[in-house]
Rosetta silent file (secondary structure, phi, psi, omega in degrees, C-alpha in Angstrom):
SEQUENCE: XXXXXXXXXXXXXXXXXXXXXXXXXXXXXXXXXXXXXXXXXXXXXXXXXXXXXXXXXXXXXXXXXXXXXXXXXXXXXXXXXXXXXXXXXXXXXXXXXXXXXXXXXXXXXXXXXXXXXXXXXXXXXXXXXXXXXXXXXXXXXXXXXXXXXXXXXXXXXXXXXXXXXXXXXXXXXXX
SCORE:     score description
SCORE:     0.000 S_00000001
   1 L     0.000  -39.686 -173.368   47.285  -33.761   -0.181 S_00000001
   2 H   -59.005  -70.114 -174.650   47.904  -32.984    3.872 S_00000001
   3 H   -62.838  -13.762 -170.486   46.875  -28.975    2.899 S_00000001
   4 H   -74.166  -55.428 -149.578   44.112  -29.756    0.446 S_00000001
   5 H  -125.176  -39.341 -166.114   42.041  -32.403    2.474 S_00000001
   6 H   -86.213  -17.169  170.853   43.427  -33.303    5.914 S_00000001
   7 H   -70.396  -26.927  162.359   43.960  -30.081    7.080 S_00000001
   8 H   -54.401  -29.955 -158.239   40.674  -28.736    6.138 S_00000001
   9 H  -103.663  -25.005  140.926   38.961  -31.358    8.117 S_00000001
  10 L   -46.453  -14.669 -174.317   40.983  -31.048   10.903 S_00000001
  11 L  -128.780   56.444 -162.430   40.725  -27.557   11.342 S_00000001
  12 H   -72.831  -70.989 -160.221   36.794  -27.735   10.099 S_00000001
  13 H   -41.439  -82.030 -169.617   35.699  -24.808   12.894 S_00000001
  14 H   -24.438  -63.506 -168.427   38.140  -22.605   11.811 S_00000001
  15 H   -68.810  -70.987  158.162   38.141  -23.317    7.840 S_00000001
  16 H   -26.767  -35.208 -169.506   33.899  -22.588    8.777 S_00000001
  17 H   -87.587  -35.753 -161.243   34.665  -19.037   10.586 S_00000001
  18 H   -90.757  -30.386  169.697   36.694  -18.057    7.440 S_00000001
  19 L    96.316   50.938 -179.463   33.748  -19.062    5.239 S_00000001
  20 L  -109.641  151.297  161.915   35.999  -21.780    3.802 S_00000001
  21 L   -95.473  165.621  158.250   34.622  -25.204    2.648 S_00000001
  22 L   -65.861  163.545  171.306   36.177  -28.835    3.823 S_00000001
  23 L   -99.908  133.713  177.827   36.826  -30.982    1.210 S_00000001
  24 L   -99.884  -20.222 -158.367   33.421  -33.916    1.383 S_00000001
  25 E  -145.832  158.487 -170.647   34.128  -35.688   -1.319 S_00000001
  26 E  -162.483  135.876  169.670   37.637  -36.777   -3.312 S_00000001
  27 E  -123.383  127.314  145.447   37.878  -39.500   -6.535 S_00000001
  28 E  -115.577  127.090 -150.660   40.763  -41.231   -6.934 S_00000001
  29 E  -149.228  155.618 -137.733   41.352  -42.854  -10.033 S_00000001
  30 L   162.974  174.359 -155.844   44.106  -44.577  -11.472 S_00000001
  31 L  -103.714  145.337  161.599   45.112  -48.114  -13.054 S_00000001
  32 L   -36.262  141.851 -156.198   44.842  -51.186  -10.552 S_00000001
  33 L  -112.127 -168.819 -173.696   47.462  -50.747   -8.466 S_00000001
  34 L   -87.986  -27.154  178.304   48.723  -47.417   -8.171 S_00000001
  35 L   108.568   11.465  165.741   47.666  -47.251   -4.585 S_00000001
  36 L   -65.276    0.938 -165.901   44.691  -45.658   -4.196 S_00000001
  37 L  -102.430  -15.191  178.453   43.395  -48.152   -1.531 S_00000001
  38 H   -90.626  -30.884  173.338   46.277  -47.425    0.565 S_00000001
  39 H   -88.597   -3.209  154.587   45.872  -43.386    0.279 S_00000001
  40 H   -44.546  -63.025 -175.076   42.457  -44.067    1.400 S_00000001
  41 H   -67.125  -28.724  168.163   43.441  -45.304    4.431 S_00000001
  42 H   -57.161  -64.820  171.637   45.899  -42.659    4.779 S_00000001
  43 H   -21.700  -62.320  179.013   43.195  -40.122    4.810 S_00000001
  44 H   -64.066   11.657 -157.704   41.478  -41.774    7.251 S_00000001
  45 H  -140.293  -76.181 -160.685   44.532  -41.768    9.586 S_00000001
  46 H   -62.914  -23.702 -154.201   45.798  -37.946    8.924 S_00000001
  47 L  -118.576   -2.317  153.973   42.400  -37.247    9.325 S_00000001
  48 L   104.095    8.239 -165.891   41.158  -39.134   12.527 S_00000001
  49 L   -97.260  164.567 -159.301   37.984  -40.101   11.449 S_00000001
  50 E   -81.612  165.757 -153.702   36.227  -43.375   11.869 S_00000001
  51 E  -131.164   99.400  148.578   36.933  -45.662    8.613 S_00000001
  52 E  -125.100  165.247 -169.663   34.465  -47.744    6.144 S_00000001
  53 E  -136.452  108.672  163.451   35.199  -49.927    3.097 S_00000001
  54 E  -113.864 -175.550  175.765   32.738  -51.028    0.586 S_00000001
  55 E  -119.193  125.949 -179.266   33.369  -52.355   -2.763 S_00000001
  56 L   -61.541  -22.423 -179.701   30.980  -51.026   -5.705 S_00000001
  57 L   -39.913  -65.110 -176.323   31.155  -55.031   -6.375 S_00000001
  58 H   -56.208  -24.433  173.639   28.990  -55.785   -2.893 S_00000001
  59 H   -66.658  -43.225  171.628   26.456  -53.924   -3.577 S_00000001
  60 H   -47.607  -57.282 -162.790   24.748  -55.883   -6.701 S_00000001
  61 H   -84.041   -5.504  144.771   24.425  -58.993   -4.584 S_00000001
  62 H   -13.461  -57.501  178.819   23.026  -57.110   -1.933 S_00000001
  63 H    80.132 -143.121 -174.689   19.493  -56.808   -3.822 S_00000001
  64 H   -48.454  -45.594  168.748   17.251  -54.862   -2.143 S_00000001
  65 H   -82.334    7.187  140.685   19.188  -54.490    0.969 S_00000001
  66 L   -53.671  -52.863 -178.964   22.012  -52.353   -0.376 S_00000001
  67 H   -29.187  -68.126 -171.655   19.748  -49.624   -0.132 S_00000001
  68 H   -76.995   -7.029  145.129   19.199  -49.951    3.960 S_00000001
  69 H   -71.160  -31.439 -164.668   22.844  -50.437    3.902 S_00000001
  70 H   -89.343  -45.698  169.868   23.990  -47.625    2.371 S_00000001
  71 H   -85.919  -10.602  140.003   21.614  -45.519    4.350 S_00000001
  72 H   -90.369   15.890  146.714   22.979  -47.256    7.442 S_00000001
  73 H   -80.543  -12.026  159.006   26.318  -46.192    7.025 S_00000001
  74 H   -79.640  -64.919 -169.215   25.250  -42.472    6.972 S_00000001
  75 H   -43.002  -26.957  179.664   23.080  -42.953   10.263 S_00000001
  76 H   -75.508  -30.404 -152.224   26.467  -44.312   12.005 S_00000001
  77 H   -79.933  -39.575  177.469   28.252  -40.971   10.374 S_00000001
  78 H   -85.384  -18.540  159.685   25.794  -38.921   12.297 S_00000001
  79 L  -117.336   25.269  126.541   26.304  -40.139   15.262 S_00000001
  80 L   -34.011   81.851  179.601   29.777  -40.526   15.031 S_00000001
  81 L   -22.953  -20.716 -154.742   32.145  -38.595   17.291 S_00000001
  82 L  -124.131  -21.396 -168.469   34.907  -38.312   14.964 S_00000001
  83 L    98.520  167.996 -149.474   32.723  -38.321   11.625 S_00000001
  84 E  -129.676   88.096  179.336   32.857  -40.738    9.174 S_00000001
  85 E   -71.641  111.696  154.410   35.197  -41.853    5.837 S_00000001
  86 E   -88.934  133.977 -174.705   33.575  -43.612    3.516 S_00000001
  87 E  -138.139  150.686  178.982   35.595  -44.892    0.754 S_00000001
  88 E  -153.720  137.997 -142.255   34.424  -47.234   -1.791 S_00000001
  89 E  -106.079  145.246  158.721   36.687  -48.975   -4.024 S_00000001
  90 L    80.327   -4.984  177.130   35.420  -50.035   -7.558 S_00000001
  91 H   -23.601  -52.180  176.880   32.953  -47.241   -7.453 S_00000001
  92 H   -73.093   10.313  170.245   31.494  -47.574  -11.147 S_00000001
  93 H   -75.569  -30.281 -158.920   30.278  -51.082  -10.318 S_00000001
  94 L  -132.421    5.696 -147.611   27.661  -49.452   -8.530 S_00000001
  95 L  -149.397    7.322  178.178   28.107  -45.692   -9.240 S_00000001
  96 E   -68.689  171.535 -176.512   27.859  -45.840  -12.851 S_00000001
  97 L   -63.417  112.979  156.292   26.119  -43.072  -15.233 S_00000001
  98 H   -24.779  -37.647  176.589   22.365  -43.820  -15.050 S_00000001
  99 H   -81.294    8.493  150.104   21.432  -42.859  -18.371 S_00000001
 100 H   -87.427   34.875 -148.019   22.981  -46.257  -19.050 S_00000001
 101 H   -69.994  -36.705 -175.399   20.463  -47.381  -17.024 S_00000001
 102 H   -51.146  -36.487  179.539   19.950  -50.646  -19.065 S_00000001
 103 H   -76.934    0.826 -162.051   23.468  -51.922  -17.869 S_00000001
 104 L  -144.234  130.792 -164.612   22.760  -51.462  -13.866 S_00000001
 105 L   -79.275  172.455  168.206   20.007  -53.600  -12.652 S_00000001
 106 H   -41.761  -78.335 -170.596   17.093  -52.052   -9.834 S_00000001
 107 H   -53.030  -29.106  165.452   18.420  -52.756   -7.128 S_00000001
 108 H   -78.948  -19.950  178.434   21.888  -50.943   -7.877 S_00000001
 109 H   -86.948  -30.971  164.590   20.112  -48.238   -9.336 S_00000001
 110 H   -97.592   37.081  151.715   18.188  -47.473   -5.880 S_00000001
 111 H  -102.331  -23.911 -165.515   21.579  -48.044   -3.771 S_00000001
 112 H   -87.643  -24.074  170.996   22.938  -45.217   -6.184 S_00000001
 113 H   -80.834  -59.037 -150.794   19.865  -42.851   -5.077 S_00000001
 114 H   -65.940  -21.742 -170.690   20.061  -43.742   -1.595 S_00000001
 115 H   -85.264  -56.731 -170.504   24.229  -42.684   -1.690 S_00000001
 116 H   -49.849  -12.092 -170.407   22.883  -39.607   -3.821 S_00000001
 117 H   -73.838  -36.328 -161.590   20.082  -38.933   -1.414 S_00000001
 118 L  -115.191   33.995  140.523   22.276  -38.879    1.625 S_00000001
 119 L   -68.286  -75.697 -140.722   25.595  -36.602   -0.285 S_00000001
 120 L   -74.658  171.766 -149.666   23.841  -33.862   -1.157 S_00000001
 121 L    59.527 -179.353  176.427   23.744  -30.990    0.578 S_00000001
 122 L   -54.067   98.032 -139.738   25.854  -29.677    3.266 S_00000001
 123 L  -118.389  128.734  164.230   27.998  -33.182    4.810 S_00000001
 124 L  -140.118  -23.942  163.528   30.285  -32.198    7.913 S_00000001
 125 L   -80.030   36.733 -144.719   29.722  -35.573    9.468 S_00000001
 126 L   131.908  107.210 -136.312   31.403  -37.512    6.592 S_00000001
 127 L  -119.173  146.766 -170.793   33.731  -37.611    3.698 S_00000001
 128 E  -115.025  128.416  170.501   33.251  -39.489    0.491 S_00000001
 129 E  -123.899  145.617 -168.740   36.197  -41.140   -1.400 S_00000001
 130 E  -133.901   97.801 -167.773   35.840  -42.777   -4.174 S_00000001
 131 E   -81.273  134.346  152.727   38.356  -45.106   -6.456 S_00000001
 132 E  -142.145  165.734  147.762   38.017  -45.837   -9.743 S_00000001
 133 L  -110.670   62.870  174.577   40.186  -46.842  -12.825 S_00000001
 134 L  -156.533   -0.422 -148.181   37.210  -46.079  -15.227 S_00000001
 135 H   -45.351   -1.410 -179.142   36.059  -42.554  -13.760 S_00000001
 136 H   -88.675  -29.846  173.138   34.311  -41.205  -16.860 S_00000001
 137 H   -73.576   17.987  172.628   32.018  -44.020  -16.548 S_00000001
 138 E   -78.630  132.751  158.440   30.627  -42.365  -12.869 S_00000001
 139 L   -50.254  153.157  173.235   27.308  -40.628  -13.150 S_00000001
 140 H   -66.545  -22.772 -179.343   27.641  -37.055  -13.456 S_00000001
 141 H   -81.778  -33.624  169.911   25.552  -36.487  -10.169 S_00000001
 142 H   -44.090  -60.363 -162.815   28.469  -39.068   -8.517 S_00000001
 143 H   -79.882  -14.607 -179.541   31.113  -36.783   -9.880 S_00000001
 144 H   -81.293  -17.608 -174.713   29.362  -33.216   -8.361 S_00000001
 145 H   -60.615  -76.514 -176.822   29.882  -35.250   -5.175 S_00000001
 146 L   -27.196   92.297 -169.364   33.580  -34.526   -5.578 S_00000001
 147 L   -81.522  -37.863 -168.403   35.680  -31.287   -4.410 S_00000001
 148 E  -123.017  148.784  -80.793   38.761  -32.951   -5.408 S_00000001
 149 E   130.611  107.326 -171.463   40.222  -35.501   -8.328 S_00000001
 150 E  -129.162  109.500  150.604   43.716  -36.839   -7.691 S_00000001
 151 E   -51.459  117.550  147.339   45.195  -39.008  -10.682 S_00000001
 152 L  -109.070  101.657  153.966   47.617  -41.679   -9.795 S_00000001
 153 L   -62.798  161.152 -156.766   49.776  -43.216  -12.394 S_00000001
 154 L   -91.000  165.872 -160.366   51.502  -46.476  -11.460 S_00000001
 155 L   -71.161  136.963  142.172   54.854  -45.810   -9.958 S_00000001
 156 L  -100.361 -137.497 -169.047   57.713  -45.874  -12.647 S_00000001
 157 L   -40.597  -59.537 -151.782   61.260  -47.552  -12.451 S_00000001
 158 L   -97.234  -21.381  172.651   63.158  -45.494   -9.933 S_00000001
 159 H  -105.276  -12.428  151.555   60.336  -44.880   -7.893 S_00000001
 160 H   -72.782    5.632  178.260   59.416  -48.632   -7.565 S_00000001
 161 H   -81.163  -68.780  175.962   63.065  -49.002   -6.612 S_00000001
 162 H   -27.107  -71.313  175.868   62.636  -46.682   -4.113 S_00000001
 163 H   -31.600  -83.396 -152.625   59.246  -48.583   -2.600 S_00000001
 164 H   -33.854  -27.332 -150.468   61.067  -51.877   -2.594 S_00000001
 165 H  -112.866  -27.693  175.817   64.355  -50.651   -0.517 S_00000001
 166 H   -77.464  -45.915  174.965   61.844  -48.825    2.243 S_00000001
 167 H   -81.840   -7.993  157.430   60.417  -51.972    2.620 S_00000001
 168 H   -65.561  -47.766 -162.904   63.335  -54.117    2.968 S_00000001
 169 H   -49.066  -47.497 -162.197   64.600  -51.182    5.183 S_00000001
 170 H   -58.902  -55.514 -150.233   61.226  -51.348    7.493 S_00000001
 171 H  -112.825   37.660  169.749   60.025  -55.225    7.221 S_00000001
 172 L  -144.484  -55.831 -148.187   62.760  -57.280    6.191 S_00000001
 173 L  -116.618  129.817 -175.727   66.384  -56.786    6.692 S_00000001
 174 L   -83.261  118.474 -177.081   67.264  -55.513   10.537 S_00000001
 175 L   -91.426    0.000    0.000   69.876  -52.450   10.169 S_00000001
């Protein structure tokens, strides 16, 4: 994950001179969890950039004003120093396929143009991540968003063993 995403975007100029792309976009998708909301945040750490969190949930009661949200979290991305991570958890709440359009009321269907309006094209001021445990239910214009697609399966036996005894080591029991 460090060479795939954070190193590109750390070394952007460079990865640019070489005629390389950055990775803009990432899906992570997986069972409830697995830990994608925590490798979000990772990103956003390895990769220095300023950090938002929406929920595809928040947007429906939004209304109208998802829209002018959603288009003011790009206007902070552009004038961001560092650039921007957007990550939004829950993504098909709000990020679903369109030609199910009967399932997604107005107002979610013009916050989902307003994210597609302000993706496309060439993004160097802002990377999109996106969680789901449903991804085939994303629009297909959602999913073009994406350079990269990282599965997470839930941990099994030996490697939740593992979690648990680094966090006794860390947060619990003083060595």
């Amino acid at each position: 994950m460090e060479l795939s995403i954070c190193k590109p975007i750390l070394m952007a100029d460079r990865f640019a001179e070489l005629g390389l792309d950055t990775p803009a976009g990432v899906l992570l998708f997986g069972p409830p969890g697995c830990g994608k909301t925590l490798l979000a945040k990772k990103l956003a750490q390895c990769t220095g950039m300023d950090y938002a969190i929406m929920s595809g949930g928040d947007v429906g009661p939004l209304g109208a004003d998802g829209v002018t949200q959603i288009h003011n979290i790009f206007r902070w991305a552009k004038t961001s120093r560092k650039g921007v991570l957007l990550f939004i958890d829950e993504a098909e709440a709000f990020l679903g396929n369109r030609k199910q359009s009967s399932k997604i009321s107005e107002h979610t269907h013009n916050a989902l143009n307003a994210l597609l309006f302000n993706t496309g094209g060439e993004r160097r001021d802002f990377m999109l991540i996106l969680s789901t445990n449903r991804p085939q239910d994303l629009d297909a214009a959602v999913l073009d968003r994406c350079d990269e697609f990282i599965s997470l399966p839930l941990p099994d036996a030996e490697c939740r063993e593992k979690l648990l005894a680094q966090y006794f080591r860390t947060f619990v029991v003083d060595e």
